[in-house]
C-alpha positions, 0 to 999 in steps of 0.5 A, a space after each residue: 544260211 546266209 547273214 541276210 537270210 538269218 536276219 530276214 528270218 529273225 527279224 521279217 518285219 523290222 527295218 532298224 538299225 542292227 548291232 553286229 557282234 562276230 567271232 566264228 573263227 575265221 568265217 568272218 571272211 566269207 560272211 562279209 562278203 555274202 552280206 547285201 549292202 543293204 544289210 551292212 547299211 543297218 548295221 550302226 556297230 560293227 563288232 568283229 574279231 579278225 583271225 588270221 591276220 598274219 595271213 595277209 602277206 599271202 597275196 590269195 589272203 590278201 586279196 580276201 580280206 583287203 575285199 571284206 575291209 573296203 566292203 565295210 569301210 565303205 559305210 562305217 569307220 573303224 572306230 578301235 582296234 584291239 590285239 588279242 593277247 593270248 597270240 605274239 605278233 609277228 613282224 615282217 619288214 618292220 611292220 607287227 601283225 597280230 593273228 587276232 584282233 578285234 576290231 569295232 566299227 561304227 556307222 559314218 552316219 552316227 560319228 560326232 568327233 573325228 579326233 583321233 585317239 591319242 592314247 594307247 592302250 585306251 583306258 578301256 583296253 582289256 587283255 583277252 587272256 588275264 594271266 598273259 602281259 598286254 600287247 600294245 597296237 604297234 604305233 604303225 596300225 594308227 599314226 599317219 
């Protein structure tokens, strides 16, 4: 079942705007990529947690999730991201990659402010494994 089959299922009548909220461990991937642009469009929020980001120096990953990330850059920003503690970054050619990350995206069409953040960790940061020390986003994911 596919995330347009669900959603007409569950909701047959309804055109409004939906919340997503995904964590399935690794078929995030996929799921995105079988998604109509029609129904990323209802989606005002984005909430998704990335696995295998350390991943991305294989070329065959890659090339997957650079798609998954231009297809929902195409009508949302990414509004946070957060590294999920519990995993240890891992740093090729000066730049750290978390294997997980939870990343929110809103809609372009809802975005008010375009400032960009200044503090790190944000106020609202938690950690994901309480007993574990937090991890902070390597500069490098959000200065320009």
């Amino acid at each position: 079942m596919t995330m347009d089959d669900w959603v007409a299922e569950a909701l047959p009548v309804s055109a409004a705007d939906l919340l997503l909220q995904i964590d399935i461990e690794g078929g995030e991937y996929e799921t995105f990529l079988n998604m109509s642009p029609r129904l990323m469009a209802r989606f005002r929020v984005i909430v998704v947690e990335f696995h295998r980001l350390d991943d991305l120096w294989s070329l065959s990953f890659f090339r997957v999730a650079s798609r998954v990330f231009e297809k929902i850059l195409q009508q949302h920003v990414c509004l946070h991201v957060h590294p999920n503690n519990a995993y240890d970054a891992l740093a090729k050619d000066g730049i750290g990659i978390f294997p997980v990350m939870e990343f929110t995206f809103i809609r372009r069409d809802r975005i008010r402010d375009h400032s960009p953040a200044v503090e790190f960790p944000h106020r609202l940061d938690g950690n994901n494994n309480p007993v574990l020390p937090p991890y902070r986003l390597p500069e490098i994911w959000y200065r320009a």
